[in-house]
LODRENFI-651230 format. One record per residue (C-alpha): residue number from 1; residue in one letter; x, z, y. Coordinates in nm, 2 decimals. Layout:
BEGIN
<NUM, 'A', <X, Z, Y>>,
...
//
This chain:
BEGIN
<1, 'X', <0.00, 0.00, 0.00>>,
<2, 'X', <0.15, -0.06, 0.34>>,
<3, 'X', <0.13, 0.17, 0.65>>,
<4, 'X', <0.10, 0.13, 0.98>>,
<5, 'X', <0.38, 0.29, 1.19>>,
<6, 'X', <0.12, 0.50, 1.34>>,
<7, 'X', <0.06, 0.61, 1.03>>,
<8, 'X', <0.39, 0.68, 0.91>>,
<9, 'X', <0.45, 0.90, 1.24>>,
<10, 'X', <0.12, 1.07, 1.19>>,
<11, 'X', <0.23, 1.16, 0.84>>,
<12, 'X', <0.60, 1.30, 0.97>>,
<13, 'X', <0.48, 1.48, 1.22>>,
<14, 'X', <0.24, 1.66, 0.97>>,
<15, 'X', <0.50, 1.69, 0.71>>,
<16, 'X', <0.71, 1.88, 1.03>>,
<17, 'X', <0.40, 2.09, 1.13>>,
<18, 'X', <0.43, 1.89, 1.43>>,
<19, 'X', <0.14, 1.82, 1.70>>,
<20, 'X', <0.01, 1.49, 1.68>>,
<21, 'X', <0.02, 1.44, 2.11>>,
<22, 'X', <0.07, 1.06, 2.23>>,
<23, 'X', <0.42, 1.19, 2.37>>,
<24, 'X', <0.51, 1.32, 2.00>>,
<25, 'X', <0.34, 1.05, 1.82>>,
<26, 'X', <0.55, 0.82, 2.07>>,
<27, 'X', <0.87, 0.99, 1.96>>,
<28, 'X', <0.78, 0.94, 1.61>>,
<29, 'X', <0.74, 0.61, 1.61>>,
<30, 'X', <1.03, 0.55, 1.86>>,
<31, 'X', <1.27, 0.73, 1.53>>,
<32, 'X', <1.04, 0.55, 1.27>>,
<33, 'X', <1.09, 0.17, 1.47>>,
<34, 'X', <1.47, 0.22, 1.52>>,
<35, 'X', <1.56, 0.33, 1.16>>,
<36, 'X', <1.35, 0.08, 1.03>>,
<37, 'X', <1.49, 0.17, 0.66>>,
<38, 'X', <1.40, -0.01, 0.36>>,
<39, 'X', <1.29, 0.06, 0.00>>,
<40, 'X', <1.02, 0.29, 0.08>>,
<41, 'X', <1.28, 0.51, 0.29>>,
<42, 'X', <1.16, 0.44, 0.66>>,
<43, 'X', <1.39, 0.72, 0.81>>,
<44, 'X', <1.69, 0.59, 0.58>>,
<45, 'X', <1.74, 0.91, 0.41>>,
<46, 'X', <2.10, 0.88, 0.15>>,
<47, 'X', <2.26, 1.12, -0.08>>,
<48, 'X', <2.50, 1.09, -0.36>>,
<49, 'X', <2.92, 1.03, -0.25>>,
<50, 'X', <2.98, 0.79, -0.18>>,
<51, 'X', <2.62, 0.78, 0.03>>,
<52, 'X', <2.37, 0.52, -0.07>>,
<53, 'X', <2.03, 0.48, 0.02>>,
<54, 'X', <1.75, 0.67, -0.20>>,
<55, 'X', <1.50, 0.45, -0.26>>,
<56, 'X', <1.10, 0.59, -0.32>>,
<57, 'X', <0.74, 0.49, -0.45>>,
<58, 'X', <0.62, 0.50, -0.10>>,
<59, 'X', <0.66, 0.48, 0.24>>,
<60, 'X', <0.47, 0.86, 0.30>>,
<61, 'X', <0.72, 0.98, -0.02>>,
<62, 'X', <0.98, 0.85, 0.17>>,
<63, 'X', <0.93, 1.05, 0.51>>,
<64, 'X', <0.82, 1.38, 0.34>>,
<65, 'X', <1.20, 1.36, 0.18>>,
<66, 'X', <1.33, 1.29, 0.56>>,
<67, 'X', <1.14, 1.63, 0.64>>,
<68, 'X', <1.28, 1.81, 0.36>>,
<69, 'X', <1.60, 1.70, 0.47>>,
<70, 'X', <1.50, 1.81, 0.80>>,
<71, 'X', <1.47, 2.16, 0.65>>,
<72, 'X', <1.74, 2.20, 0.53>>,
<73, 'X', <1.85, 2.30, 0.90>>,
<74, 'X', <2.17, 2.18, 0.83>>,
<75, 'X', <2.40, 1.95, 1.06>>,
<76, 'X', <2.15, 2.07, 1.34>>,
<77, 'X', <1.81, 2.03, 1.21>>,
<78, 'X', <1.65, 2.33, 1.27>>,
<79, 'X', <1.69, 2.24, 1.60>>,
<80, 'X', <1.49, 1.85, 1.52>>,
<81, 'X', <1.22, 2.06, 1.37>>,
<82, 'X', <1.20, 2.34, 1.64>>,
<83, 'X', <1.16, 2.07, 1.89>>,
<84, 'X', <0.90, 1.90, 1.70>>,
<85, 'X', <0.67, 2.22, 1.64>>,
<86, 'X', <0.72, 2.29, 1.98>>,
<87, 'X', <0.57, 1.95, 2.07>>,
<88, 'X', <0.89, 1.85, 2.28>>,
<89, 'X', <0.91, 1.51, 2.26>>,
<90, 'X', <1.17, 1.45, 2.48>>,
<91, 'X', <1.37, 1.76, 2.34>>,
<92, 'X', <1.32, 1.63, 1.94>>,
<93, 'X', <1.51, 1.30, 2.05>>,
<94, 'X', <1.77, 1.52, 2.20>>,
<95, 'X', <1.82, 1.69, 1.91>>,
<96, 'X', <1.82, 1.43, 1.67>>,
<97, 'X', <2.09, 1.23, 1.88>>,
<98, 'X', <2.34, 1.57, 1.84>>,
<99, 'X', <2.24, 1.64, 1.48>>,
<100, 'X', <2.40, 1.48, 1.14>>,
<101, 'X', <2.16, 1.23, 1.13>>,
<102, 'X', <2.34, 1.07, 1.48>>,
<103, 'X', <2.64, 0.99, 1.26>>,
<104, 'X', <2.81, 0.77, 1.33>>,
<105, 'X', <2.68, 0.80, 1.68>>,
<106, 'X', <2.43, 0.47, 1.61>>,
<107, 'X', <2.16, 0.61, 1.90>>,
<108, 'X', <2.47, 0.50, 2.14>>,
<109, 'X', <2.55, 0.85, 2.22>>,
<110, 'X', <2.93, 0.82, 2.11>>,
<111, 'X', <3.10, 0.71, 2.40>>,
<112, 'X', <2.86, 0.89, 2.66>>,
<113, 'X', <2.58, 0.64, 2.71>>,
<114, 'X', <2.18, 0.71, 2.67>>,
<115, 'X', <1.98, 0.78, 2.37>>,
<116, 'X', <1.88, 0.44, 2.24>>,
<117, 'X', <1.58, 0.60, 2.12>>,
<118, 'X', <1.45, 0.67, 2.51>>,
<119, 'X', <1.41, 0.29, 2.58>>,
<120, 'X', <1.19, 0.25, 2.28>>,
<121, 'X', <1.02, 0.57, 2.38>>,
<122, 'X', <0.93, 0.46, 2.66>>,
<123, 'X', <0.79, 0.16, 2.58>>,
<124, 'X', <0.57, 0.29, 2.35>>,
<125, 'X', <0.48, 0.56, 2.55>>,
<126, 'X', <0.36, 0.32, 2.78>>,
<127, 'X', <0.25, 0.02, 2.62>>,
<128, 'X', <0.05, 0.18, 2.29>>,
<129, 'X', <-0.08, 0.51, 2.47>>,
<130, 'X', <-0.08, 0.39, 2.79>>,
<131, 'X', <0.12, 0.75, 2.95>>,
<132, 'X', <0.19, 0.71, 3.24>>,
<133, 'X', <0.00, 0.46, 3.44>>,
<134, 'X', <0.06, 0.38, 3.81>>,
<135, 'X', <-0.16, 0.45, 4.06>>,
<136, 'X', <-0.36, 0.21, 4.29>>,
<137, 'X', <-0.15, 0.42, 4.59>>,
<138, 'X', <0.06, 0.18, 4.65>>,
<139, 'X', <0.26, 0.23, 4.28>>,
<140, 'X', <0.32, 0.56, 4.29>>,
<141, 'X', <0.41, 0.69, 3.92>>,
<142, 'X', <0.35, 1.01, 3.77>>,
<143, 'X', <0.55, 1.22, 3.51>>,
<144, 'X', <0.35, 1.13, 3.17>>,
<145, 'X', <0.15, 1.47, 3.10>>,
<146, 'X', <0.24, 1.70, 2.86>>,
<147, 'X', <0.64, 1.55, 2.87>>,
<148, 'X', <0.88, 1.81, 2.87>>,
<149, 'X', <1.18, 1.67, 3.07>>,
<150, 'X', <1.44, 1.83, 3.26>>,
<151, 'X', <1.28, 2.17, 3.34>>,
<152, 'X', <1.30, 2.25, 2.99>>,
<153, 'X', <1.62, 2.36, 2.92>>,
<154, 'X', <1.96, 2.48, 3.04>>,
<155, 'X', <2.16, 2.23, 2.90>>,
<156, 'X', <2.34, 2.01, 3.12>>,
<157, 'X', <2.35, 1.65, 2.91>>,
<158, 'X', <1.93, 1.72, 2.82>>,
<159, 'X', <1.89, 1.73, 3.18>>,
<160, 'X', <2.07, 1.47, 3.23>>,
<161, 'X', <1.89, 1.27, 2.99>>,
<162, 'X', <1.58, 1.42, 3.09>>,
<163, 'X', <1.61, 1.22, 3.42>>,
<164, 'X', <1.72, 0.86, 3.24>>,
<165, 'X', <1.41, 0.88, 3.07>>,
<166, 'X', <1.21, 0.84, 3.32>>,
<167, 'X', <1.41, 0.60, 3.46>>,
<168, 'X', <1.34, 0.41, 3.15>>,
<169, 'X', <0.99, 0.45, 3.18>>,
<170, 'X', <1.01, 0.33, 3.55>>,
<171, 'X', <1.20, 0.04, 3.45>>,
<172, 'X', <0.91, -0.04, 3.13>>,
<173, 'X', <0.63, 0.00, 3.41>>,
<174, 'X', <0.84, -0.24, 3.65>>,
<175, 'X', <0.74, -0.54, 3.41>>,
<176, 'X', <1.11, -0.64, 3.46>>,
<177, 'X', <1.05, -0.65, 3.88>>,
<178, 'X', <1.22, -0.35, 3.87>>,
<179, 'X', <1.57, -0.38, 3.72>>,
<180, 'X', <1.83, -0.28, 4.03>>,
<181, 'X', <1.96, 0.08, 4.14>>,
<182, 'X', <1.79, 0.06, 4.46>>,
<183, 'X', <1.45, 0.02, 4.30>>,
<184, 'X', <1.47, 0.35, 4.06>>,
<185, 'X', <1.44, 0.68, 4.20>>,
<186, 'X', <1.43, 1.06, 4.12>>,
<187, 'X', <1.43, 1.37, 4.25>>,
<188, 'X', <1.79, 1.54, 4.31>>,
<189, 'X', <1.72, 1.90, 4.43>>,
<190, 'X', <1.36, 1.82, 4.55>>,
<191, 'X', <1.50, 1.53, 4.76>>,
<192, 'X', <1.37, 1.17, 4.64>>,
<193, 'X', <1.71, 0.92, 4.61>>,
<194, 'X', <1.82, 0.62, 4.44>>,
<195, 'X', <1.99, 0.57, 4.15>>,
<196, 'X', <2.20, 0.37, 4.36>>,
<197, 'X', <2.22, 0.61, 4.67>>,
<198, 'X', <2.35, 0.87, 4.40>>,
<199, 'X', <2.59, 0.70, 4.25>>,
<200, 'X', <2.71, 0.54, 4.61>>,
<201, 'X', <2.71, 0.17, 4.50>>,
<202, 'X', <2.55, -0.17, 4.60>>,
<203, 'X', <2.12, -0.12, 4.60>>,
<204, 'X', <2.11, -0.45, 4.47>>,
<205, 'X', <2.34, -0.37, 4.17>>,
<206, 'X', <2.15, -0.42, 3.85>>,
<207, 'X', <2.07, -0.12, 3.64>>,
<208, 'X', <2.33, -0.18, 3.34>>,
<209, 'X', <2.40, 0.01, 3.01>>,
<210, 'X', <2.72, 0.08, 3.22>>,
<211, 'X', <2.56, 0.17, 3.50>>,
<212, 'X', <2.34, 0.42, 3.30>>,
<213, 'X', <2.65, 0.57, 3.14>>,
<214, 'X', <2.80, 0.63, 3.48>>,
<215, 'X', <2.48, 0.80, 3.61>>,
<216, 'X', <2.45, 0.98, 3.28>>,
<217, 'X', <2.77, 1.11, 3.36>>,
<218, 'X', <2.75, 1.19, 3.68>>,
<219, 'X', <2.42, 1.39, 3.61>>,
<220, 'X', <2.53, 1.58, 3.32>>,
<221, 'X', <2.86, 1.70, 3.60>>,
<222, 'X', <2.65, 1.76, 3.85>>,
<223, 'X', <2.38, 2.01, 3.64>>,
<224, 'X', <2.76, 2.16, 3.50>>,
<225, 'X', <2.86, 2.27, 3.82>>,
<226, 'X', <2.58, 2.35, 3.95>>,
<227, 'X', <2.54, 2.07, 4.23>>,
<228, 'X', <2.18, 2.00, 4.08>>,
<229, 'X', <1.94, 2.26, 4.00>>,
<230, 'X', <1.76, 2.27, 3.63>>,
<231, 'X', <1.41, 2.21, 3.87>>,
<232, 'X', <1.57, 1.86, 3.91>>,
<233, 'X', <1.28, 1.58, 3.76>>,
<234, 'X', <1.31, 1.24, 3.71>>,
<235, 'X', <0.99, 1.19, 3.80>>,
<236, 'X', <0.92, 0.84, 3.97>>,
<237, 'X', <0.92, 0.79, 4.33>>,
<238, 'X', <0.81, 0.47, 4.47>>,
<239, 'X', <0.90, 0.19, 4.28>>,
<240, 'X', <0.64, -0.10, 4.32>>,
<241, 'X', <0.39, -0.21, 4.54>>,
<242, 'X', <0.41, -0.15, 4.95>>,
<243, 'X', <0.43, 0.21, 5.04>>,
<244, 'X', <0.27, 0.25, 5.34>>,
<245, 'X', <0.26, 0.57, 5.54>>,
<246, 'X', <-0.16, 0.64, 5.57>>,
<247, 'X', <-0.18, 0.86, 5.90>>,
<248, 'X', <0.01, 0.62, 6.09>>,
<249, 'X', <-0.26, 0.34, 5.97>>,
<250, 'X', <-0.51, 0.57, 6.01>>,
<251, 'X', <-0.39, 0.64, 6.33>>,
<252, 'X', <-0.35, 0.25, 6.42>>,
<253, 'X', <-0.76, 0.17, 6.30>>,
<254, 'X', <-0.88, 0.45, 6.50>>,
<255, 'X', <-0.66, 0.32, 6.82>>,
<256, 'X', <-0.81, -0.05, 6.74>>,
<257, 'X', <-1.20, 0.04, 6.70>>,
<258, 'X', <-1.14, 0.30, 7.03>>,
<259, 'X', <-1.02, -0.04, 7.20>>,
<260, 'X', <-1.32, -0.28, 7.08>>,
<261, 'X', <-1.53, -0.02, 7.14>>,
<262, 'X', <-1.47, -0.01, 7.50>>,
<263, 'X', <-1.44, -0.38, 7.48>>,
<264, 'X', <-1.82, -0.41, 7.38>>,
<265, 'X', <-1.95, -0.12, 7.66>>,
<266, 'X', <-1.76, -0.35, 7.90>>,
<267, 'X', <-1.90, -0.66, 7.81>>,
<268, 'X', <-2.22, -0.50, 7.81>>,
<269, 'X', <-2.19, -0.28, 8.20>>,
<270, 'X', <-2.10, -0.66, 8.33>>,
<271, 'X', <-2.35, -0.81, 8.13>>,
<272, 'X', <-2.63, -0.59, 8.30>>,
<273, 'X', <-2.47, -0.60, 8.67>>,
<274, 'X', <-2.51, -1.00, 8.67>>,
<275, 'X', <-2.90, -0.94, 8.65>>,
//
Protein backbone atom coordinates (compact mmCIF):
# COMPACT_ATOMS: atom_id res chain seq x y z
CA UNK A 1 0.00 0.00 0.00
CA UNK A 2 1.50 3.37 -0.58
CA UNK A 3 1.33 6.55 1.74
CA UNK A 4 0.96 9.79 1.28
CA UNK A 5 3.76 11.91 2.91
CA UNK A 6 1.17 13.40 5.01
CA UNK A 7 0.58 10.34 6.08
CA UNK A 8 3.92 9.07 6.84
CA UNK A 9 4.53 12.40 8.97
CA UNK A 10 1.25 11.89 10.68
CA UNK A 11 2.33 8.44 11.60
CA UNK A 12 6.00 9.66 12.98
CA UNK A 13 4.81 12.17 14.79
CA UNK A 14 2.38 9.72 16.61
CA UNK A 15 5.03 7.07 16.95
CA UNK A 16 7.09 10.34 18.79
CA UNK A 17 4.03 11.25 20.88
CA UNK A 18 4.33 14.28 18.94
CA UNK A 19 1.39 17.01 18.24
CA UNK A 20 0.09 16.78 14.91
CA UNK A 21 0.20 21.14 14.43
CA UNK A 22 0.66 22.35 10.65
CA UNK A 23 4.16 23.69 11.90
CA UNK A 24 5.13 20.05 13.16
CA UNK A 25 3.44 18.24 10.47
CA UNK A 26 5.49 20.66 8.24
CA UNK A 27 8.66 19.64 9.93
CA UNK A 28 7.80 16.09 9.45
CA UNK A 29 7.36 16.12 6.12
CA UNK A 30 10.32 18.57 5.48
CA UNK A 31 12.67 15.34 7.34
CA UNK A 32 10.42 12.73 5.52
CA UNK A 33 10.88 14.68 1.73
CA UNK A 34 14.73 15.20 2.24
CA UNK A 35 15.63 11.56 3.34
CA UNK A 36 13.54 10.34 0.75
CA UNK A 37 14.89 6.61 1.69
CA UNK A 38 14.01 3.62 -0.14
CA UNK A 39 12.93 0.05 0.64
CA UNK A 40 10.22 0.81 2.95
CA UNK A 41 12.75 2.89 5.11
CA UNK A 42 11.57 6.60 4.43
CA UNK A 43 13.92 8.11 7.22
CA UNK A 44 16.86 5.82 5.94
CA UNK A 45 17.37 4.09 9.07
CA UNK A 46 21.00 1.50 8.75
CA UNK A 47 22.55 -0.84 11.16
CA UNK A 48 25.00 -3.56 10.90
CA UNK A 49 29.19 -2.49 10.34
CA UNK A 50 29.79 -1.81 7.88
CA UNK A 51 26.24 0.27 7.80
CA UNK A 52 23.71 -0.72 5.18
CA UNK A 53 20.34 0.25 4.75
CA UNK A 54 17.48 -1.95 6.74
CA UNK A 55 14.99 -2.61 4.51
CA UNK A 56 10.99 -3.16 5.90
CA UNK A 57 7.43 -4.53 4.85
CA UNK A 58 6.24 -0.99 4.96
CA UNK A 59 6.64 2.38 4.80
CA UNK A 60 4.75 2.99 8.62
CA UNK A 61 7.21 -0.21 9.79
CA UNK A 62 9.83 1.69 8.52
CA UNK A 63 9.26 5.12 10.45
CA UNK A 64 8.25 3.38 13.75
CA UNK A 65 11.98 1.78 13.58
CA UNK A 66 13.30 5.58 12.95
CA UNK A 67 11.44 6.41 16.32
CA UNK A 68 12.77 3.55 18.05
CA UNK A 69 16.03 4.69 17.01
CA UNK A 70 15.02 7.96 18.14
CA UNK A 71 14.75 6.50 21.61
CA UNK A 72 17.44 5.29 22.00
CA UNK A 73 18.49 8.99 22.96
CA UNK A 74 21.73 8.28 21.78
CA UNK A 75 23.98 10.61 19.51
CA UNK A 76 21.48 13.38 20.67
CA UNK A 77 18.07 12.05 20.30
CA UNK A 78 16.45 12.71 23.34
CA UNK A 79 16.91 15.98 22.45
CA UNK A 80 14.89 15.21 18.50
CA UNK A 81 12.17 13.69 20.65
CA UNK A 82 12.03 16.36 23.37
CA UNK A 83 11.62 18.93 20.66
CA UNK A 84 9.01 16.99 19.02
CA UNK A 85 6.75 16.40 22.23
CA UNK A 86 7.25 19.84 22.86
CA UNK A 87 5.71 20.67 19.47
CA UNK A 88 8.89 22.82 18.46
CA UNK A 89 9.06 22.65 15.12
CA UNK A 90 11.75 24.81 14.47
CA UNK A 91 13.68 23.37 17.59
CA UNK A 92 13.25 19.42 16.29
CA UNK A 93 15.06 20.51 12.97
CA UNK A 94 17.71 22.02 15.16
CA UNK A 95 18.18 19.05 16.92
CA UNK A 96 18.19 16.71 14.34
CA UNK A 97 20.85 18.83 12.29
CA UNK A 98 23.43 18.44 15.71
CA UNK A 99 22.37 14.75 16.35
CA UNK A 100 23.98 11.43 14.83
CA UNK A 101 21.58 11.32 12.33
CA UNK A 102 23.40 14.78 10.68
CA UNK A 103 26.38 12.62 9.89
CA UNK A 104 28.10 13.32 7.75
CA UNK A 105 26.77 16.84 8.02
CA UNK A 106 24.27 16.10 4.74
CA UNK A 107 21.57 19.04 6.06
CA UNK A 108 24.70 21.43 4.96
CA UNK A 109 25.53 22.19 8.45
CA UNK A 110 29.28 21.08 8.23
CA UNK A 111 30.97 24.04 7.09
CA UNK A 112 28.58 26.57 8.92
CA UNK A 113 25.81 27.06 6.40
CA UNK A 114 21.80 26.70 7.11
CA UNK A 115 19.80 23.73 7.85
CA UNK A 116 18.85 22.42 4.36
CA UNK A 117 15.85 21.16 6.01
CA UNK A 118 14.48 25.11 6.68
CA UNK A 119 14.10 25.85 2.94
CA UNK A 120 11.90 22.78 2.55
CA UNK A 121 10.24 23.83 5.73
CA UNK A 122 9.35 26.62 4.60
CA UNK A 123 7.92 25.80 1.62
CA UNK A 124 5.71 23.46 2.91
CA UNK A 125 4.77 25.54 5.62
CA UNK A 126 3.56 27.83 3.24
CA UNK A 127 2.46 26.22 0.25
CA UNK A 128 0.53 22.88 1.78
CA UNK A 129 -0.77 24.70 5.13
CA UNK A 130 -0.84 27.87 3.94
CA UNK A 131 1.21 29.46 7.48
CA UNK A 132 1.91 32.40 7.05
CA UNK A 133 -0.01 34.43 4.57
CA UNK A 134 0.58 38.09 3.76
CA UNK A 135 -1.65 40.61 4.47
CA UNK A 136 -3.63 42.94 2.11
CA UNK A 137 -1.45 45.89 4.19
CA UNK A 138 0.59 46.52 1.77
CA UNK A 139 2.56 42.76 2.25
CA UNK A 140 3.21 42.87 5.56
CA UNK A 141 4.13 39.18 6.94
CA UNK A 142 3.49 37.72 10.14
CA UNK A 143 5.48 35.12 12.25
CA UNK A 144 3.48 31.69 11.31
CA UNK A 145 1.53 31.02 14.68
CA UNK A 146 2.39 28.60 16.97
CA UNK A 147 6.35 28.72 15.46
CA UNK A 148 8.82 28.75 18.12
CA UNK A 149 11.79 30.70 16.67
CA UNK A 150 14.37 32.60 18.33
CA UNK A 151 12.84 33.39 21.72
CA UNK A 152 13.01 29.87 22.50
CA UNK A 153 16.19 29.18 23.64
CA UNK A 154 19.64 30.42 24.77
CA UNK A 155 21.62 29.00 22.30
CA UNK A 156 23.45 31.22 20.05
CA UNK A 157 23.47 29.09 16.48
CA UNK A 158 19.34 28.19 17.22
CA UNK A 159 18.86 31.76 17.32
CA UNK A 160 20.71 32.30 14.67
CA UNK A 161 18.91 29.90 12.70
CA UNK A 162 15.81 30.86 14.19
CA UNK A 163 16.07 34.22 12.25
CA UNK A 164 17.22 32.40 8.63
CA UNK A 165 14.08 30.67 8.80
CA UNK A 166 12.14 33.23 8.44
CA UNK A 167 14.11 34.61 6.05
CA UNK A 168 13.43 31.54 4.08
CA UNK A 169 9.94 31.82 4.50
CA UNK A 170 10.15 35.47 3.32
CA UNK A 171 12.05 34.46 0.44
CA UNK A 172 9.13 31.30 -0.36
CA UNK A 173 6.27 34.06 -0.03
CA UNK A 174 8.44 36.47 -2.38
CA UNK A 175 7.39 34.09 -5.41
CA UNK A 176 11.11 34.60 -6.43
CA UNK A 177 10.50 38.81 -6.54
CA UNK A 178 12.21 38.74 -3.48
CA UNK A 179 15.71 37.16 -3.79
CA UNK A 180 18.34 40.32 -2.83
CA UNK A 181 19.57 41.42 0.77
CA UNK A 182 17.91 44.62 0.61
CA UNK A 183 14.53 42.98 0.18
CA UNK A 184 14.73 40.57 3.55
CA UNK A 185 14.42 42.03 6.77
CA UNK A 186 14.25 41.15 10.58
CA UNK A 187 14.30 42.47 13.74
CA UNK A 188 17.86 43.14 15.42
CA UNK A 189 17.15 44.26 19.03
CA UNK A 190 13.62 45.49 18.20
CA UNK A 191 14.95 47.60 15.26
CA UNK A 192 13.69 46.38 11.66
CA UNK A 193 17.12 46.12 9.23
CA UNK A 194 18.15 44.43 6.20
CA UNK A 195 19.88 41.55 5.67
CA UNK A 196 22.01 43.60 3.73
CA UNK A 197 22.24 46.73 6.15
CA UNK A 198 23.50 43.97 8.70
CA UNK A 199 25.92 42.54 7.00
CA UNK A 200 27.06 46.05 5.35
CA UNK A 201 27.05 45.02 1.69
CA UNK A 202 25.55 46.05 -1.66
CA UNK A 203 21.15 45.99 -1.24
CA UNK A 204 21.11 44.69 -4.51
CA UNK A 205 23.45 41.71 -3.70
CA UNK A 206 21.47 38.46 -4.20
CA UNK A 207 20.67 36.35 -1.21
CA UNK A 208 23.28 33.41 -1.78
CA UNK A 209 23.99 30.06 0.07
CA UNK A 210 27.24 32.17 0.75
CA UNK A 211 25.57 35.04 1.68
CA UNK A 212 23.42 32.99 4.18
CA UNK A 213 26.54 31.41 5.71
CA UNK A 214 27.97 34.75 6.35
CA UNK A 215 24.76 36.08 8.01
CA UNK A 216 24.47 32.80 9.81
CA UNK A 217 27.74 33.59 11.14
CA UNK A 218 27.52 36.77 11.93
CA UNK A 219 24.22 36.15 13.91
CA UNK A 220 25.31 33.25 15.84
CA UNK A 221 28.63 36.02 17.04
CA UNK A 222 26.48 38.51 17.56
CA UNK A 223 23.83 36.37 20.12
CA UNK A 224 27.62 34.99 21.65
CA UNK A 225 28.58 38.17 22.71
CA UNK A 226 25.81 39.53 23.52
CA UNK A 227 25.38 42.32 20.71
CA UNK A 228 21.83 40.85 19.98
CA UNK A 229 19.37 39.96 22.59
CA UNK A 230 17.57 36.34 22.67
CA UNK A 231 14.12 38.67 22.06
CA UNK A 232 15.65 39.13 18.59
CA UNK A 233 12.81 37.59 15.77
CA UNK A 234 13.11 37.09 12.43
CA UNK A 235 9.94 38.03 11.89
CA UNK A 236 9.15 39.73 8.43
CA UNK A 237 9.20 43.28 7.93
CA UNK A 238 8.11 44.67 4.72
CA UNK A 239 8.96 42.83 1.86
CA UNK A 240 6.42 43.21 -0.96
CA UNK A 241 3.87 45.41 -2.14
CA UNK A 242 4.13 49.54 -1.47
CA UNK A 243 4.34 50.40 2.09
CA UNK A 244 2.70 53.42 2.49
CA UNK A 245 2.62 55.40 5.75
CA UNK A 246 -1.58 55.67 6.43
CA UNK A 247 -1.78 59.00 8.60
CA UNK A 248 0.08 60.86 6.24
CA UNK A 249 -2.61 59.74 3.45
CA UNK A 250 -5.09 60.09 5.74
CA UNK A 251 -3.92 63.31 6.38
CA UNK A 252 -3.50 64.24 2.47
CA UNK A 253 -7.59 62.99 1.69
CA UNK A 254 -8.76 64.99 4.50
CA UNK A 255 -6.64 68.19 3.23
CA UNK A 256 -8.09 67.40 -0.48
CA UNK A 257 -11.98 66.97 0.43
CA UNK A 258 -11.41 70.32 3.03
CA UNK A 259 -10.23 71.99 -0.36
CA UNK A 260 -13.18 70.81 -2.76
CA UNK A 261 -15.33 71.42 -0.15
CA UNK A 262 -14.72 74.97 -0.06
CA UNK A 263 -14.40 74.84 -3.78
CA UNK A 264 -18.16 73.80 -4.12
CA UNK A 265 -19.46 76.56 -1.18
CA UNK A 266 -17.56 78.98 -3.47
CA UNK A 267 -19.01 78.10 -6.62
CA UNK A 268 -22.15 78.07 -5.00
CA UNK A 269 -21.90 82.03 -2.82
CA UNK A 270 -20.98 83.26 -6.63
CA UNK A 271 -23.45 81.33 -8.10
CA UNK A 272 -26.28 82.98 -5.86
CA UNK A 273 -24.70 86.66 -5.99
CA UNK A 274 -25.07 86.65 -10.00
CA UNK A 275 -28.99 86.50 -9.40
Amino acid sequence: MAYTIQQEASALLKDLGAPQTPQMMAAAEAWLSYENGVGNNPLGVTSGSPSHLNQYATPLIGIQAAANLLFTGNHGYSTVVARARAGDSVGFLNALAASGWNAPSHYGTASGGSNVLYGIYARILTNTYHIPTANSQGGAVSKPTGITLASSTSDPLALAQGIITDIQIQLTLGGGGVSNAGSLHFDANGANTTVAQYLGIDPSTDYTAGVEAQLLKKLTADFTSGKLSPGTSGQAGQFSGPNFDLPAVGLFIAVVLVGLTFIILGGFLVKGSNT
